[in-house]
Steps between C-alpha positions, in 0.01 A plus 500: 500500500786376736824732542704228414323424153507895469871619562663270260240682204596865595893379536490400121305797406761730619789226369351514171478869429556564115764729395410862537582906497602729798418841575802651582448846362262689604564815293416250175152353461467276275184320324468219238446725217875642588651206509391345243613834293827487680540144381451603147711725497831405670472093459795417236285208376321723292794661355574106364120470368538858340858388318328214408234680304797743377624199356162325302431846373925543353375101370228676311706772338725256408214286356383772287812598343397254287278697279736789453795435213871442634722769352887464561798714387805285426866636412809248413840641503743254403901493359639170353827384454501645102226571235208274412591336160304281259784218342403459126681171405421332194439551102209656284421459158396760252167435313520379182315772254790757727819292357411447177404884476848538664677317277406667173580828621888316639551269286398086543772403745398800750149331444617126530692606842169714637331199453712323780401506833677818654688429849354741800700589850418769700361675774251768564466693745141512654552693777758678737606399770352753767117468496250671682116414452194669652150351484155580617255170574146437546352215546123469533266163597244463289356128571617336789193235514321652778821510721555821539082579613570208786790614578379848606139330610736321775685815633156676523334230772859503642440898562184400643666163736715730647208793578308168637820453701548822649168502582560187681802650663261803658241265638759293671646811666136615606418175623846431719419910644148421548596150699714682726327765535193329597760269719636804700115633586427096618895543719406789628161435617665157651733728667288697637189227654823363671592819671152535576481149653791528713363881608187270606722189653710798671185616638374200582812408680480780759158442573598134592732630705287697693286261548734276626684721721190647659418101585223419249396139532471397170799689356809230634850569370468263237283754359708774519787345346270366177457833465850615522627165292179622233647876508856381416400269199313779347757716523710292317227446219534865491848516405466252291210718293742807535796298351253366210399898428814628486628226260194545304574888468805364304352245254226808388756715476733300305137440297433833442926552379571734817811529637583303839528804697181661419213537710122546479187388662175346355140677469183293563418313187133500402292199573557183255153457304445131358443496089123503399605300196413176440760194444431493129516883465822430678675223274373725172696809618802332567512304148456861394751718759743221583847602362598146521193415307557797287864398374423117422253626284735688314714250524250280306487773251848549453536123395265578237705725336830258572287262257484784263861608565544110447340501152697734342771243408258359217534817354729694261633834634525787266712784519591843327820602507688840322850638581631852380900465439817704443836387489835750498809332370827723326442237209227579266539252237419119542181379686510887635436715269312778475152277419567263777640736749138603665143359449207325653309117496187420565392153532200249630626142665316225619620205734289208569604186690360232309613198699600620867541108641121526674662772714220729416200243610727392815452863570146591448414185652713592835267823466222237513578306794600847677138645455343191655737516812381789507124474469511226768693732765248756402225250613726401810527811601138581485423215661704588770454871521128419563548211818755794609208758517247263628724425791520871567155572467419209753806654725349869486110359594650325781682789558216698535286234678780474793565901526117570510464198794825605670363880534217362646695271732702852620225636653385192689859440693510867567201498692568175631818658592401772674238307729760264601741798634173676695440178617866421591524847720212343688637180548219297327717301212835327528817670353552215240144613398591894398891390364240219269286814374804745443662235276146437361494861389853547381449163343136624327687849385777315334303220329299842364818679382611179333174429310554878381832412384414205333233685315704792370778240404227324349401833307823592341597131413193517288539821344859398408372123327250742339676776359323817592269588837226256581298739599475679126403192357 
């Protein structure tokens, strides 16, 4: 392999870096395990999932008030302008057997004028004119036509959207920690092959100098400065790693819902271990895991019971009401009196909508076409969900495929490595020769870090499409 086919590779390694942590505190270790605990508890995105759930399981209460009676006190205090009157206006006549009786006893012309119709004016008074009336209501669904059971059947798979939602909310936060976590270990291991490689190019540098000072003949100055020009390009790879660390440290951080100032450094993470599950093992547990999965199928279920709720508006609703009553007034004649003054109803009602205007069928059949948007996004997103996990489990084989290769490649330009540098201090290869294997190396080490990378990202994208830990399954 030719330096110049070999530089540009190892330039866009280190301009490539993915975002990662720092170390910056010693005193503070830190491994994935604590972040991820950090994350869950600090991270104000779970305080919205958690008053989200709050909020389905107040729906629910709500829901189920329906079973329980409605009882309501009432009191009325009113004062009108004068007292309540009843305006009799008209005439009355007596019966007949009554003025013939009357007029024996009076005489025949009393009789003859009680026969008349008699001439009536006045007004009674019904009740005064300060009022005050105190009741006590209940009210009490007996039939509502199956509206009341959906209803409450809805709120119950919303309790159970929003616990699919929170637990949606938790694997997003472990995933983004576990990306940039895994993303600082890849920085700093970047960071640190590039001081190593300009430790090497340092080295490398003097010895060409030696060489050419002491008056080798096959180390020329054009060696030397290669060397020198190779020694300042890694060293500005380096701070370009360094720079990509430190901004990392931020984004995990910010990830894990620390504050900007704080500090902490990173423990070795364990080795990432491929899944020993199969593809279709794979696509089962996520149909079964997958919160997104998991809330379109209540979804679907929930439209059932709109159909239901739907329904109800073909049928009658039937009610039980009873009030207890008392009413204080100075007046105790009229429509107050003593019998009418206190007392209690009790009654049954019914109200049923026998011609709506089709509103009811325009609903249930808007339930209708609901559930079969529904049913096909379920079968989109299954569709999907499944290419999505076939693409990662083709990502983490290759993956593993490149990292096992790459190791292998490691040990082959380190050795090759160290025989060009014995052979260098001995004159017997060309200085191009032992810059080509250091870059070989570096370039071997990083295209090994990277595969690791790739297969841990591969890892946690997969345990997030999933729903739980691959390797459980």
């Amino acid at each position: 392999m030719a330096l110049k086919q070999i530089a540009p590779s190892l330039v866009l390694t280190f301009l490539t870096l993915s975002v990662a942590g720092a170390e910056n505190d010693p005193q503070r270790q830190l491994s994935l395990d604590d972040c991820i605990r950090i994350a869950l508890e600090k991270h104000q995105s779970l305080n919205v999932s958690a008053a989200n759930l709050a909020m389905a399981e107040a729906q629910y209460q709500q829901a189920m008030s329906a079973y329980w009676p409605r009882i309501a006190a009432q009191v009325n205090a009113s004062r009108a302008d004068q007292d309540r009157t009843f305006a009799m206006d008209g005439q009355f006549s007596l019966p007949r057997n009554m003025t013939a009786a009357l007029g024996g006893a009076l005489g025949p012309q009393v009789g003859a004028a009680l026969a008349q119709p008699i001439p009536i004016n006045m007004d009674v008074k019904l009740a005064d004119r300060d009022l005050m009336q105190s009741s006590l209501n209940l009210t009490y669904p007996v039939f509502t036509g199956l509206k009341r059971e959906a209803l409450v059947a809805q709120a119950e798979k919303g309790v159970k959207l929003a616990e699919q939602g929170q637990r949606k909310t938790n694997l997003e936060v472990v995933r983004d920690v576990k990306k940039y976590f895994y993303a600082a270990q890849f920085a700093r291991q970047m960071e640190k092959l590039a001081d190593d490689t300009l430790e090497r190019f340092k080295a490398l540098e003097g010895l060409t100098e030696q060489l050419y000072q002491h008056g080798s003949l096959k180390v020329k100055k054009t060696d030397y400065l290669r060397t020198k020009t190779t020694t300042a390009v890694t060293r500005t790879l380096l701070s370009e790693a360094r720079y990509a660390r430190e901004m990392a440290h931020e984004a995990l951080g910010n990830a894990m819902g620390q504050g900007w100032d704080e500090s902490f450094m990173l423990a070795e993470p364990e080795a990432a271990t491929p899944v020993n599950a199969d593809l279709q093992q794979l696509v089962e547990a996520a149909r079964n895991f997958n919160p997104d999965i998991q809330q379109l199928k209540l979804a679907v279920q929930i439209s059932d019971d709109q159909i239901i709720e739907a329904r109800s508006g073909y049928f009658p609703l039937i009610g039980v009401q009873a009030e207890v009553y008392d009413i204080q007034t100075p007046y105790h004649g009229g429509l107050t009196n003593a019998a009418n003054r206190d007392g209690w109803t009790i009654g049954v009602g019914m109200q049923w909508n026998l011609f709506d205007g089709f509103q009811t069928a325009g609903r249930v059949n808007q339930a209708k076409a609901q559930q079969r948007k529904l049913e096909s996004q379920q079968i989109l997103l299954d569709q999907a969900m499944a290419l999505r996990i076939k693409q990662q489990f083709l990502s983490i084989r290759s993956a593993n495929e490149q990292t096992r290769d790459s190791r292998e490649a490691v040990g082959f330009a380190s050795e090759n490595r160290k025989l060009h540098v014995r052979a260098y201090q001995d004159e017997l290869v060309e200085t191009k020769d032992v810059i080509e294997a250091q870059i070989v190396e570096t370039f071997a080490q990083s295209t090994h870090y990277r595969a690791r990378h790739a297969l841990e990202m591969g890892l946690l994208e997969l345990e997030y499409l999933i729903g739980r830990n691959a390797q459980s399954l």
